[in-house]
Gaussian input, Z-matrix of N, CA and C with variables (Angstrom, degrees):
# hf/3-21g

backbone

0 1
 N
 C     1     B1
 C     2     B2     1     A1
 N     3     B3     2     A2     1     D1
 C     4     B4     3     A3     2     D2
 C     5     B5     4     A4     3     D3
 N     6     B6     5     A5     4     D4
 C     7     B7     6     A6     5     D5
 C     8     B8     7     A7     6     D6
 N     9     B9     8     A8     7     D7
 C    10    B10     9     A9     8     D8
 C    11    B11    10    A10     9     D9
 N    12    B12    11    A11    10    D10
 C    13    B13    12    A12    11    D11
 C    14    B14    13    A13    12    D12
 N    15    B15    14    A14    13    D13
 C    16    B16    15    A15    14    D14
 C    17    B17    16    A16    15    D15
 N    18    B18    17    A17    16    D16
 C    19    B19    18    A18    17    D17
 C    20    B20    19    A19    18    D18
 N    21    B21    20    A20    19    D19
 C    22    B22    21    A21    20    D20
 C    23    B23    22    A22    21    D21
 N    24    B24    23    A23    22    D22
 C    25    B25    24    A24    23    D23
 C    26    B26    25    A25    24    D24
 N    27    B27    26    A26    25    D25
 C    28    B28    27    A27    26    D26
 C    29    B29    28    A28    27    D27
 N    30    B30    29    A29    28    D28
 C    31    B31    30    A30    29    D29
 C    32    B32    31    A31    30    D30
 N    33    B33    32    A32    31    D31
 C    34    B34    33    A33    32    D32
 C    35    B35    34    A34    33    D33
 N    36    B36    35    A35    34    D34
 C    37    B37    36    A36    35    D35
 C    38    B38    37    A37    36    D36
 N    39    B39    38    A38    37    D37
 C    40    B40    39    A39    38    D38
 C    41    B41    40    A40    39    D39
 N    42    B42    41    A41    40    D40
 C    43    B43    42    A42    41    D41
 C    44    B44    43    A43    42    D42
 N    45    B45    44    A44    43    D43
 C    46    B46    45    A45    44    D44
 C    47    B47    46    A46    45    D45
 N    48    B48    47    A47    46    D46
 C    49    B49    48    A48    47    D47
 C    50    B50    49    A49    48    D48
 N    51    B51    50    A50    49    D49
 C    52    B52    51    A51    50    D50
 C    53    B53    52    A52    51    D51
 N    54    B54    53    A53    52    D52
 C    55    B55    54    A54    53    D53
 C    56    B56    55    A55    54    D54
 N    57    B57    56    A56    55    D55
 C    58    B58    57    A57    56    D56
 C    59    B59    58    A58    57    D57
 N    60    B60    59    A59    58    D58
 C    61    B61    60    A60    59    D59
 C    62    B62    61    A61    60    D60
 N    63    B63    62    A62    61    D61
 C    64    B64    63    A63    62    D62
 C    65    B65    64    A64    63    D63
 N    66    B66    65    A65    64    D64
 C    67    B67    66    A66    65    D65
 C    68    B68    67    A67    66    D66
 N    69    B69    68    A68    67    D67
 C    70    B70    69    A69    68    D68
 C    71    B71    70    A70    69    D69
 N    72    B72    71    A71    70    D70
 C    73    B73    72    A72    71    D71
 C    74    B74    73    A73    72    D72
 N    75    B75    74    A74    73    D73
 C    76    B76    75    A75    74    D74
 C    77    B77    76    A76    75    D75
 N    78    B78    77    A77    76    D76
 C    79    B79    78    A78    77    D77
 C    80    B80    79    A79    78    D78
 N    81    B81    80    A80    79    D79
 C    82    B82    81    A81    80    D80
 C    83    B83    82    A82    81    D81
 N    84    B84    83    A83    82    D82
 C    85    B85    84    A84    83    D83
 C    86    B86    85    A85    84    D84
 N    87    B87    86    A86    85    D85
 C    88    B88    87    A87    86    D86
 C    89    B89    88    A88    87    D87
 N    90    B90    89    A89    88    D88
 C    91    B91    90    A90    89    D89
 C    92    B92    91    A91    90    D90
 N    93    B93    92    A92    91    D91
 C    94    B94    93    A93    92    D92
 C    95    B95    94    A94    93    D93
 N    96    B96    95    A95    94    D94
 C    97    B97    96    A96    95    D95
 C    98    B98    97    A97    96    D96
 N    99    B99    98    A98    97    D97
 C   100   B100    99    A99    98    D98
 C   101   B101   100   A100    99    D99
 N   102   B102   101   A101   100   D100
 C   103   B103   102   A102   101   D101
 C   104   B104   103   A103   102   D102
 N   105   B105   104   A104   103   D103
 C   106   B106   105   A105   104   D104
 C   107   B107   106   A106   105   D105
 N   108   B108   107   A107   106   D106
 C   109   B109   108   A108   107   D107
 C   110   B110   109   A109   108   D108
 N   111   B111   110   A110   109   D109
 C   112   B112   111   A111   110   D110
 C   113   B113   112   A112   111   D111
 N   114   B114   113   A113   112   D112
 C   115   B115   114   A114   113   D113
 C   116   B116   115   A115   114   D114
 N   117   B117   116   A116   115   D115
 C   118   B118   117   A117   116   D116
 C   119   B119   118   A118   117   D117
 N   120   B120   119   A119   118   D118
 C   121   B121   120   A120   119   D119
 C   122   B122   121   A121   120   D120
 N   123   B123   122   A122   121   D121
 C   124   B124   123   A123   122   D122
 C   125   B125   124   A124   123   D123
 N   126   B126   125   A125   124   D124
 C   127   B127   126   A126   125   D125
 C   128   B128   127   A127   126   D126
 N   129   B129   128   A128   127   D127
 C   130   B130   129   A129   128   D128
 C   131   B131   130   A130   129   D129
 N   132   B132   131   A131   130   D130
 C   133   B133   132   A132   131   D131
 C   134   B134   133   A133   132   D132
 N   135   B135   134   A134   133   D133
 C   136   B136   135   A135   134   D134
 C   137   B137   136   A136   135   D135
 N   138   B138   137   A137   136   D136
 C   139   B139   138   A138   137   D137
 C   140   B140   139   A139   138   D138
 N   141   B141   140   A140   139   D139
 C   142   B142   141   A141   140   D140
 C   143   B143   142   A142   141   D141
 N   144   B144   143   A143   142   D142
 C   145   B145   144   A144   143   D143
 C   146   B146   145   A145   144   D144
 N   147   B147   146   A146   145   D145
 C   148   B148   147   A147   146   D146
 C   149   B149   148   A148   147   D147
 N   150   B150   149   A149   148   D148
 C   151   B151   150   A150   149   D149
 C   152   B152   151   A151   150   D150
 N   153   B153   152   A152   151   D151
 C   154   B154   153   A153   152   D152
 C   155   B155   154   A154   153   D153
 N   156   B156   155   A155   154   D154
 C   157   B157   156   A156   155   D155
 C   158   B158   157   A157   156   D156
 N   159   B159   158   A158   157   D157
 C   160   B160   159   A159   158   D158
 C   161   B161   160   A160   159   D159
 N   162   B162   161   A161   160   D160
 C   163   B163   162   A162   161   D161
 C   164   B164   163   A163   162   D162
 N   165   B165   164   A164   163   D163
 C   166   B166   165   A165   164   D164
 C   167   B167   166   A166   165   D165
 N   168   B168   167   A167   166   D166
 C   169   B169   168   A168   167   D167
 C   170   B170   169   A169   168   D168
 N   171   B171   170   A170   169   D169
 C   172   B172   171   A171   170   D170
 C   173   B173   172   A172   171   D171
 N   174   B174   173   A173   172   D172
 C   175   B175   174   A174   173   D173
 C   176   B176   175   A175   174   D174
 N   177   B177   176   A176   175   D175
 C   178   B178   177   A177   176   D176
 C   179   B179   178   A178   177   D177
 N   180   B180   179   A179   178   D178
 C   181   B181   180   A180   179   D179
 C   182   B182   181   A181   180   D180
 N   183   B183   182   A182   181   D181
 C   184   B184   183   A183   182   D182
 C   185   B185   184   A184   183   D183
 N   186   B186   185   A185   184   D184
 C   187   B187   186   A186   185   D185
 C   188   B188   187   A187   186   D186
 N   189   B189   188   A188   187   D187
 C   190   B190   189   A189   188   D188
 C   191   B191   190   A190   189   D189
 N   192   B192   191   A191   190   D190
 C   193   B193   192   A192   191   D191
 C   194   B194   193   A193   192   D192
 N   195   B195   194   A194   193   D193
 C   196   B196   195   A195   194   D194
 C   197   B197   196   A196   195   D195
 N   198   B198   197   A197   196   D196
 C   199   B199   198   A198   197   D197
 C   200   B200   199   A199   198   D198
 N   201   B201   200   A200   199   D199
 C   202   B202   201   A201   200   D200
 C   203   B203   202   A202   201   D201
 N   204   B204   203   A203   202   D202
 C   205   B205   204   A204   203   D203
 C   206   B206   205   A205   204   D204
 N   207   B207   206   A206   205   D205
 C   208   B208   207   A207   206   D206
 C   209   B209   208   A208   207   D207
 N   210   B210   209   A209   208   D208
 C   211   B211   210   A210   209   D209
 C   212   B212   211   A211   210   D210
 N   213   B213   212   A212   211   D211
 C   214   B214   213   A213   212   D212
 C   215   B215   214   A214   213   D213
 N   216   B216   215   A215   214   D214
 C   217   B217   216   A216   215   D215
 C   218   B218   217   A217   216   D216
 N   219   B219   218   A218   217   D217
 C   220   B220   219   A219   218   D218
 C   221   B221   220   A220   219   D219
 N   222   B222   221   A221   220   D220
 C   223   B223   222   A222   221   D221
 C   224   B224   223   A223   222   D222
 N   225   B225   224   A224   223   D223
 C   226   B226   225   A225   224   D224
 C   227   B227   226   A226   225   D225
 N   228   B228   227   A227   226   D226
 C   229   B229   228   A228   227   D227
 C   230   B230   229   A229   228   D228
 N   231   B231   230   A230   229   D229
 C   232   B232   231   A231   230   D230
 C   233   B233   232   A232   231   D231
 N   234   B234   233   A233   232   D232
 C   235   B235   234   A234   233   D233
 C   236   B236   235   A235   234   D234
 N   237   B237   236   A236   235   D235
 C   238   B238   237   A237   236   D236
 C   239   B239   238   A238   237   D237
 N   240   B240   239   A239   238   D238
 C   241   B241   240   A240   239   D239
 C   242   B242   241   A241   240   D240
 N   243   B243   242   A242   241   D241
 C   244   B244   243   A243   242   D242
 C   245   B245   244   A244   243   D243
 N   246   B246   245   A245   244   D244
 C   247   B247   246   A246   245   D245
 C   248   B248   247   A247   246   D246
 N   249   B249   248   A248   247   D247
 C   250   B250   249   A249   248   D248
 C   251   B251   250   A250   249   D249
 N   252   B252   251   A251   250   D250
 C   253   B253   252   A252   251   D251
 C   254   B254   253   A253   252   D252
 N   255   B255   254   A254   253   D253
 C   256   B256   255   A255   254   D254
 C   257   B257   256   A256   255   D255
 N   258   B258   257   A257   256   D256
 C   259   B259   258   A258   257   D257
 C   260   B260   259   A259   258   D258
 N   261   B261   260   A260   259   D259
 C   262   B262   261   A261   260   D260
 C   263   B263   262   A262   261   D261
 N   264   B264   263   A263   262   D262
 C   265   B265   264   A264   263   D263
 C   266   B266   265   A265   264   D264
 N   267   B267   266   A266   265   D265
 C   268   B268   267   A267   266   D266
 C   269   B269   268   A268   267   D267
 N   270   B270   269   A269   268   D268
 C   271   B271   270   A270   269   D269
 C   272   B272   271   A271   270   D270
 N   273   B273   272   A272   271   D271
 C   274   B274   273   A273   272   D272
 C   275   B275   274   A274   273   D273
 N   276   B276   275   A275   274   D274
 C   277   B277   276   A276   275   D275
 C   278   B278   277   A277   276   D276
 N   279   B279   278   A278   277   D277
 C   280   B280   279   A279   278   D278
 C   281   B281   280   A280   279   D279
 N   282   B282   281   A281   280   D280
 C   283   B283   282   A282   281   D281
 C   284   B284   283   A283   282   D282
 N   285   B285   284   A284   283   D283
 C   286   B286   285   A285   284   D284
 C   287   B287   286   A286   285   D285
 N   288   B288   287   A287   286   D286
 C   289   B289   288   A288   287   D287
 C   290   B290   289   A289   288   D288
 N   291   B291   290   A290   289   D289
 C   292   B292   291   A291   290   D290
 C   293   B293   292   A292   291   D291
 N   294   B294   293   A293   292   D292
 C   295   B295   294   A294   293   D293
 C   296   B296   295   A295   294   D294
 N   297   B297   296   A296   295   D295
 C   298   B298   297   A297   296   D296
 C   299   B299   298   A298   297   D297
 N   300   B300   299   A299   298   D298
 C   301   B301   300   A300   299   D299
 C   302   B302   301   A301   300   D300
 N   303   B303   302   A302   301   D301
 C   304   B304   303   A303   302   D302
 C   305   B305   304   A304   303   D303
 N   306   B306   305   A305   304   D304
 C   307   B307   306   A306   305   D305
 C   308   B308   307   A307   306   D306

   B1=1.4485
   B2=1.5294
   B3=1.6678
   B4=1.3682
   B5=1.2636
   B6=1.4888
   B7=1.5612
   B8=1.2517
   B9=1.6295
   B10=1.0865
   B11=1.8096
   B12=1.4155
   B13=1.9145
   B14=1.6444
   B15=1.3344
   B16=1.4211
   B17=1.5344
   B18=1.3418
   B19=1.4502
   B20=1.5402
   B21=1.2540
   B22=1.6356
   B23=1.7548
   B24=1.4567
   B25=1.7782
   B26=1.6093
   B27=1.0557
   B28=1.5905
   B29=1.1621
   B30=1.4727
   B31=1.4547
   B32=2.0167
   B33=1.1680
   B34=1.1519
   B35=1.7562
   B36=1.3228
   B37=1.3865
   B38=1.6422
   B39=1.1509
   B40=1.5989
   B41=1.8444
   B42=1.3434
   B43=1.1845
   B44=1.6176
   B45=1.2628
   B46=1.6254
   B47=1.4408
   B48=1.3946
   B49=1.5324
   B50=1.8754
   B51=0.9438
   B52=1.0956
   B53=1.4934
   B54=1.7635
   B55=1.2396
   B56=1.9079
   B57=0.9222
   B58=1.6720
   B59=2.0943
   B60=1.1159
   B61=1.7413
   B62=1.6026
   B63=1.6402
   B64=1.1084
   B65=1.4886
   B66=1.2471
   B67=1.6706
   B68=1.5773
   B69=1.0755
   B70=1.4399
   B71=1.3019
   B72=1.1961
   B73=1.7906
   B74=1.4679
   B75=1.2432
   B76=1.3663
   B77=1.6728
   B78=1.3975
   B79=1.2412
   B80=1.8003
   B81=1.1095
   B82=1.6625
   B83=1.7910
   B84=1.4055
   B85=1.7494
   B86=1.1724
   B87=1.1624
   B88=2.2189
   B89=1.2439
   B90=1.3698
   B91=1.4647
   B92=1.2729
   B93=1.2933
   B94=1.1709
   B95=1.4361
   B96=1.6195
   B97=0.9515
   B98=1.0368
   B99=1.5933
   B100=1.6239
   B101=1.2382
   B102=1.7172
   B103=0.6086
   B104=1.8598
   B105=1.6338
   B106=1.5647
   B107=1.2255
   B108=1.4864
   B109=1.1752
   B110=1.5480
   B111=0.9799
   B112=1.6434
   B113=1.6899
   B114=1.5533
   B115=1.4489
   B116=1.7359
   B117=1.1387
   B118=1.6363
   B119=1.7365
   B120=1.1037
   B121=1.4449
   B122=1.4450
   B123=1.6527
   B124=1.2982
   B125=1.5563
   B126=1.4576
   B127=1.3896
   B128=1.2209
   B129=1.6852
   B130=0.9585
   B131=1.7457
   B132=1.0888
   B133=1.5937
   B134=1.5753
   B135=1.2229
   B136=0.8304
   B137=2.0624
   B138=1.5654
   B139=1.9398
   B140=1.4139
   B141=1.0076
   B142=1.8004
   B143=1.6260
   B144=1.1698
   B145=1.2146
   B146=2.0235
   B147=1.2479
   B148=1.6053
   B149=1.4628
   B150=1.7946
   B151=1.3221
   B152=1.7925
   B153=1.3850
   B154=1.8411
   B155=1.6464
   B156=1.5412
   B157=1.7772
   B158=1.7567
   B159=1.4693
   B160=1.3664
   B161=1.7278
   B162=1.1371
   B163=1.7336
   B164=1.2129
   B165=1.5203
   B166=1.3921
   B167=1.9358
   B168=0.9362
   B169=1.3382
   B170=1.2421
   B171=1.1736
   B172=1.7500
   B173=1.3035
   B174=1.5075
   B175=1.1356
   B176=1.6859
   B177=1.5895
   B178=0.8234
   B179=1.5052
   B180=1.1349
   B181=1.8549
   B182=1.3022
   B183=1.7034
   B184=1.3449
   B185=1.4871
   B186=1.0519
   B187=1.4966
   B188=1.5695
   B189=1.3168
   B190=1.3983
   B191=1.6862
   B192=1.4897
   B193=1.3433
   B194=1.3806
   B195=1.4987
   B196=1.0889
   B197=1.9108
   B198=1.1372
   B199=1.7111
   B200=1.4206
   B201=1.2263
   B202=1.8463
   B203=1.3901
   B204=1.3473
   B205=1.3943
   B206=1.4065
   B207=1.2393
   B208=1.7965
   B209=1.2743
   B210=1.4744
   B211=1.2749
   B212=1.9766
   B213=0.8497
   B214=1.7937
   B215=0.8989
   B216=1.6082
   B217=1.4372
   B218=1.1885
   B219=1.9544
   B220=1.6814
   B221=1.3590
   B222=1.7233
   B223=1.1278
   B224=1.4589
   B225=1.2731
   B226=1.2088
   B227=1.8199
   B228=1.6386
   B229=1.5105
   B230=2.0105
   B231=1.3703
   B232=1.5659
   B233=2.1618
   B234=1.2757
   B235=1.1735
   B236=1.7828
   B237=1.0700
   B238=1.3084
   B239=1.4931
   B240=1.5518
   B241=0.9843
   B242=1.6128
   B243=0.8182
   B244=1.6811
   B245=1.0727
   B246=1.3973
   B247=1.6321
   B248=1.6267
   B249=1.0946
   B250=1.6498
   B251=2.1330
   B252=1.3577
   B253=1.6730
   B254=1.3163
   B255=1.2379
   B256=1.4560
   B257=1.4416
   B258=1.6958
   B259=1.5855
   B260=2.1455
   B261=1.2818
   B262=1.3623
   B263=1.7601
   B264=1.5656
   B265=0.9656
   B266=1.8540
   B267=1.8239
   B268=1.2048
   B269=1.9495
   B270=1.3884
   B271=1.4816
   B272=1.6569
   B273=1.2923
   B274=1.5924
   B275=1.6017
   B276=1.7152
   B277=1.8316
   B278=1.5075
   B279=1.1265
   B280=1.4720
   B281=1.5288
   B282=1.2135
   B283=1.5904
   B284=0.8959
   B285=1.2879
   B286=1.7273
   B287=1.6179
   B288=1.3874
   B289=1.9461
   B290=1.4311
   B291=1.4943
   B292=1.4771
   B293=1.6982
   B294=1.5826
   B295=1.9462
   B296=1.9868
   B297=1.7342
   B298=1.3260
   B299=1.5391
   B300=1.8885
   B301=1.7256
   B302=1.5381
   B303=1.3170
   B304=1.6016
   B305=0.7462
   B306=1.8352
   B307=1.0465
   B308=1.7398
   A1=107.85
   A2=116.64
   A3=104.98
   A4=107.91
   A5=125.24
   A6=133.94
   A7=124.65
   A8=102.62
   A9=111.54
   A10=87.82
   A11=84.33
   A12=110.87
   A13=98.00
   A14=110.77
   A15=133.97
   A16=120.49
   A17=103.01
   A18=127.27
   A19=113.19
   A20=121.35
   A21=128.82
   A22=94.72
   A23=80.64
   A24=91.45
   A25=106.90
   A26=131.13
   A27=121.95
   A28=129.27
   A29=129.33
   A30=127.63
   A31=89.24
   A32=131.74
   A33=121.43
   A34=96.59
   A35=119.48
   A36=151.07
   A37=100.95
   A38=142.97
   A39=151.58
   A40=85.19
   A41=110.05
   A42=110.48
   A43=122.74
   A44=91.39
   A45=103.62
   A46=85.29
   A47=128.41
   A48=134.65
   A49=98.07
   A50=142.08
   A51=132.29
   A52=127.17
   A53=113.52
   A54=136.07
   A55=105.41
   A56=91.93
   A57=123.53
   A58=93.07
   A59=95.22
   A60=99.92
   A61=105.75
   A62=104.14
   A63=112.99
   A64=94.00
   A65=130.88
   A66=146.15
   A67=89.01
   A68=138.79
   A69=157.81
   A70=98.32
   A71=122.73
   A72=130.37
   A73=101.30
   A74=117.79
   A75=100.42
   A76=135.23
   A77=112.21
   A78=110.30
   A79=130.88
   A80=104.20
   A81=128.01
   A82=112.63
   A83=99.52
   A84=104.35
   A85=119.49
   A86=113.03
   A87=99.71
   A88=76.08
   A89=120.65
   A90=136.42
   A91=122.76
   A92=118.51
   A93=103.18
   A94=128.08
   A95=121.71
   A96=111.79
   A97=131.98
   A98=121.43
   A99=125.52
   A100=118.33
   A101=134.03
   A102=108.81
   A103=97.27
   A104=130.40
   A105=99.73
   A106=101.45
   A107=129.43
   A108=150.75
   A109=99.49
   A110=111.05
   A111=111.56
   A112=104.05
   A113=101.62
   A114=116.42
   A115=113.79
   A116=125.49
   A117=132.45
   A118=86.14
   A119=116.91
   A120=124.72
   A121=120.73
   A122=118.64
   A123=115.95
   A124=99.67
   A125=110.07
   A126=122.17
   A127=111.60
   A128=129.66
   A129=122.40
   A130=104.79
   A131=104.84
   A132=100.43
   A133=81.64
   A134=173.26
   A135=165.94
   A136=105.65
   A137=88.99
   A138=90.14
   A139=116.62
   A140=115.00
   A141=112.66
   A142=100.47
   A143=121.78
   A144=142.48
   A145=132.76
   A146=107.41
   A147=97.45
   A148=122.44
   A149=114.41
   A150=140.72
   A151=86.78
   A152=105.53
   A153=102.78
   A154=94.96
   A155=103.40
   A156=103.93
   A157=110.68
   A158=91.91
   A159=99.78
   A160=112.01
   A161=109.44
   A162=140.42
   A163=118.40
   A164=131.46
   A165=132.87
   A166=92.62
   A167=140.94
   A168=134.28
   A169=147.57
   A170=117.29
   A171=126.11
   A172=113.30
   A173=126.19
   A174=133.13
   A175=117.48
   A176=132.21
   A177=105.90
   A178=125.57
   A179=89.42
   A180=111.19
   A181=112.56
   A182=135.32
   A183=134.09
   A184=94.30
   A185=144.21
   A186=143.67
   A187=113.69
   A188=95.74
   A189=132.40
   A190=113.22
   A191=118.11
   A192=134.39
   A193=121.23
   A194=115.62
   A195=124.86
   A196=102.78
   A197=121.53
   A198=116.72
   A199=102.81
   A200=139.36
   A201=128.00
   A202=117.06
   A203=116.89
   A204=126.76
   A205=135.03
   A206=126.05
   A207=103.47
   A208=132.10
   A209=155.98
   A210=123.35
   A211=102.58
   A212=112.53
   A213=112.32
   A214=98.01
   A215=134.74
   A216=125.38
   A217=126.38
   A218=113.42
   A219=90.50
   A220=91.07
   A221=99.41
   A222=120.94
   A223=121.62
   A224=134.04
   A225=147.38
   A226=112.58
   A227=105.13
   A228=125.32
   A229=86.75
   A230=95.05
   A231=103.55
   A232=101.42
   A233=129.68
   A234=115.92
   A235=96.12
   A236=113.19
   A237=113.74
   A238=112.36
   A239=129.52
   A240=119.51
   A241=129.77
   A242=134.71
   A243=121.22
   A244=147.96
   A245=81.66
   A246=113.18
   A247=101.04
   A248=102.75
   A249=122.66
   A250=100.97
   A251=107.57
   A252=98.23
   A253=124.43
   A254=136.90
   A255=133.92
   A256=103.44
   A257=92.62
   A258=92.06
   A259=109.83
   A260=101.14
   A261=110.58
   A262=112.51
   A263=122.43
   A264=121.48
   A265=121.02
   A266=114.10
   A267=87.35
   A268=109.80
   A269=98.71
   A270=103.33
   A271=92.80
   A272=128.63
   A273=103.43
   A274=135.70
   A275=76.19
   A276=97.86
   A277=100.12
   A278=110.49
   A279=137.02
   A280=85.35
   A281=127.58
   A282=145.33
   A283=87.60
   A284=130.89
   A285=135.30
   A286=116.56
   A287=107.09
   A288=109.33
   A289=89.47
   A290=119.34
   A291=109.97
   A292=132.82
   A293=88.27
   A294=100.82
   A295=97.64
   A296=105.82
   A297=110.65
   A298=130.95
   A299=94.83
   A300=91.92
   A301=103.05
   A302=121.15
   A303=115.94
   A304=125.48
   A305=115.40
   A306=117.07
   A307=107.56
   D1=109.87
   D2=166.65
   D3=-104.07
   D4=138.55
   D5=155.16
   D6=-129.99
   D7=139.84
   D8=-152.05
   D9=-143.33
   D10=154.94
   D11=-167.52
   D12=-125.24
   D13=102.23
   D14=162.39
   D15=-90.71
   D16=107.58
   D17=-154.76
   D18=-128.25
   D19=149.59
   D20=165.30
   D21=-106.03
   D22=167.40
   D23=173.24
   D24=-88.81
   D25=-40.18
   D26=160.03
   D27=-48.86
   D28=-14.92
   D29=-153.63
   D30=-91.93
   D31=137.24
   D32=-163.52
   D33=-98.05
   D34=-23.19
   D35=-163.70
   D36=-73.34
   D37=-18.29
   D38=-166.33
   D39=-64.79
   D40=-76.74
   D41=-152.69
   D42=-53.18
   D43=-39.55
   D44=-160.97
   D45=-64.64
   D46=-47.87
   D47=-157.94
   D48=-77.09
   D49=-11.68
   D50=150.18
   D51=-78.16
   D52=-22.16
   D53=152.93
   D54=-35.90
   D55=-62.40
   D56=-147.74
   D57=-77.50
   D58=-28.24
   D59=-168.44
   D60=-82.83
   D61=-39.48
   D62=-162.21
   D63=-69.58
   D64=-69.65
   D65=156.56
   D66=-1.28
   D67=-68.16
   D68=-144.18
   D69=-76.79
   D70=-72.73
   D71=162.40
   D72=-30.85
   D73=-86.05
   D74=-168.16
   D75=-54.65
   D76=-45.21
   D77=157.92
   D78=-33.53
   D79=-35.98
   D80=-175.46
   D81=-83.87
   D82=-18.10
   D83=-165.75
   D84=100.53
   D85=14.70
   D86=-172.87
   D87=-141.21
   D88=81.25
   D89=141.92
   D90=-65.02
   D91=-30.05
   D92=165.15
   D93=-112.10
   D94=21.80
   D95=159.42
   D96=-60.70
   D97=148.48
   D98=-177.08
   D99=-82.05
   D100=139.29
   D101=-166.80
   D102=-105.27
   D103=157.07
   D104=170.64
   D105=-125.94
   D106=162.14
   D107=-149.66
   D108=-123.91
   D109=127.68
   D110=166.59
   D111=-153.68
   D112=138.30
   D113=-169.52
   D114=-110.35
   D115=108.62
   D116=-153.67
   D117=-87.78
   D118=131.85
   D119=161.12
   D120=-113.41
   D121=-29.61
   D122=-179.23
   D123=-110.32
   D124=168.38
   D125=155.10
   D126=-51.56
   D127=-47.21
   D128=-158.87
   D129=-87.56
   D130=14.44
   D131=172.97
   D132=-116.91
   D133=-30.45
   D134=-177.31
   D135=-56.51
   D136=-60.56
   D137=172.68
   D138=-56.18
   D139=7.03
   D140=-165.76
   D141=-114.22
   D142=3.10
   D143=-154.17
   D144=-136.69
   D145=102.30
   D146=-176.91
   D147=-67.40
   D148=53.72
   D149=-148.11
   D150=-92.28
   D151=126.79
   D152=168.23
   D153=-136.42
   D154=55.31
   D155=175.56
   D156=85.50
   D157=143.37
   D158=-172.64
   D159=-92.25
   D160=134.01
   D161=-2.41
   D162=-65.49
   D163=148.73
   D164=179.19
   D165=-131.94
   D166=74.19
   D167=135.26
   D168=-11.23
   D169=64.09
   D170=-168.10
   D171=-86.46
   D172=116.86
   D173=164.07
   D174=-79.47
   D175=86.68
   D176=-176.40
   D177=72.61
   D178=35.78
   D179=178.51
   D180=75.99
   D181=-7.34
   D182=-145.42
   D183=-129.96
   D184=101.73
   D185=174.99
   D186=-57.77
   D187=98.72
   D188=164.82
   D189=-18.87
   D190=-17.76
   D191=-173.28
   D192=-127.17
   D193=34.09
   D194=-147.31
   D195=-61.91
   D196=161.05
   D197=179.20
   D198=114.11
   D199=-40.85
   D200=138.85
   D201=-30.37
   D202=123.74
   D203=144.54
   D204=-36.27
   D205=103.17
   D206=174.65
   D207=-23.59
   D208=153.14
   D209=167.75
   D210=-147.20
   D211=149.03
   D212=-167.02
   D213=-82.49
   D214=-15.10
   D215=-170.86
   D216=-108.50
   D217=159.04
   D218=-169.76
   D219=-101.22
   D220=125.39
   D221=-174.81
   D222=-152.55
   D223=118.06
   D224=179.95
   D225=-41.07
   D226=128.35
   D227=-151.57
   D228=-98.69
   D229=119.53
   D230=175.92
   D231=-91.41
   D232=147.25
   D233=178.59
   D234=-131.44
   D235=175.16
   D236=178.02
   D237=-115.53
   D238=94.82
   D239=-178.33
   D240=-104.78
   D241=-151.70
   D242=167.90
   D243=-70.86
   D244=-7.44
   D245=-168.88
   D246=-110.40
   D247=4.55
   D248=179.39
   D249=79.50
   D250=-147.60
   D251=-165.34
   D252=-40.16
   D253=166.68
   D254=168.04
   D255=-176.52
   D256=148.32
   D257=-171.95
   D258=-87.56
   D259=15.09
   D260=176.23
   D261=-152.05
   D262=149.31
   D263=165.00
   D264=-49.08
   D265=140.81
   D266=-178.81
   D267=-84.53
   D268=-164.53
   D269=-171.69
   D270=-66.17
   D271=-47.01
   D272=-170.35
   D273=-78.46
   D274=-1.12
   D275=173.16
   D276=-68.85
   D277=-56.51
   D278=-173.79
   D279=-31.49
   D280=-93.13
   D281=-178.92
   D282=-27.43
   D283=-111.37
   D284=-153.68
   D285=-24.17
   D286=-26.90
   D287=-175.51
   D288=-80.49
   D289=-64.96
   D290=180.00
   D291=-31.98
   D292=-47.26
   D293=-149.05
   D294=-39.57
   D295=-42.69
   D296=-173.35
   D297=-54.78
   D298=-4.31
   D299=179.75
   D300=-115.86
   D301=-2.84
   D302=169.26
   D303=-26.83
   D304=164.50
   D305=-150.94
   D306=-98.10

């Protein structure tokens, strides 16, 4: 399992949502998955990338949140959570994307 957290340096939302993932990992059983961090500065690291705004959450190359648009720009990822907008998935979103790759 690789996961990885696709992030801008403006997006204020990166951290907490790696907060929130890690919580998510463990609850789910992949406690010890790693989580990796990578910070997009150009567009052209953005095209190299199935980036739809930061945070972009890739499970294994496939963003864990699939239903965002790709987008070329570095630009902060709005999600729809229960609480209505948010600049990160909440924690039970978190779960529910996981539960399907358990162990």
């Amino acid at each position: 399992m690789i996961i990885e957290v696709l992030h801008i340096d403006d997006c204020p939302s990166w951290g907490e949502a790696g907060n929130r993932l890690r919580a998510a990992l463990d609850a789910t059983g992949f406690g010890d998955a790693k989580i990796n961090y990578r910070v997009l500065r150009t567009t052209d690291e953005v095209a190299g990338v199935p980036f739809a705004g930061s945070p972009t959450i890739l499970l294994d190359g496939e963003d864990l949140f699939p239903g965002s648009a790709r987008t070329p720009d570095l630009a902060c990822r709005v999600y729809a959570t229960e609480r209505g907008l948010a600049g990160m998935p909440s924690n039970s979103q978190f779960i529910e994307a996981l539960a399907p790759h358990g162990r």
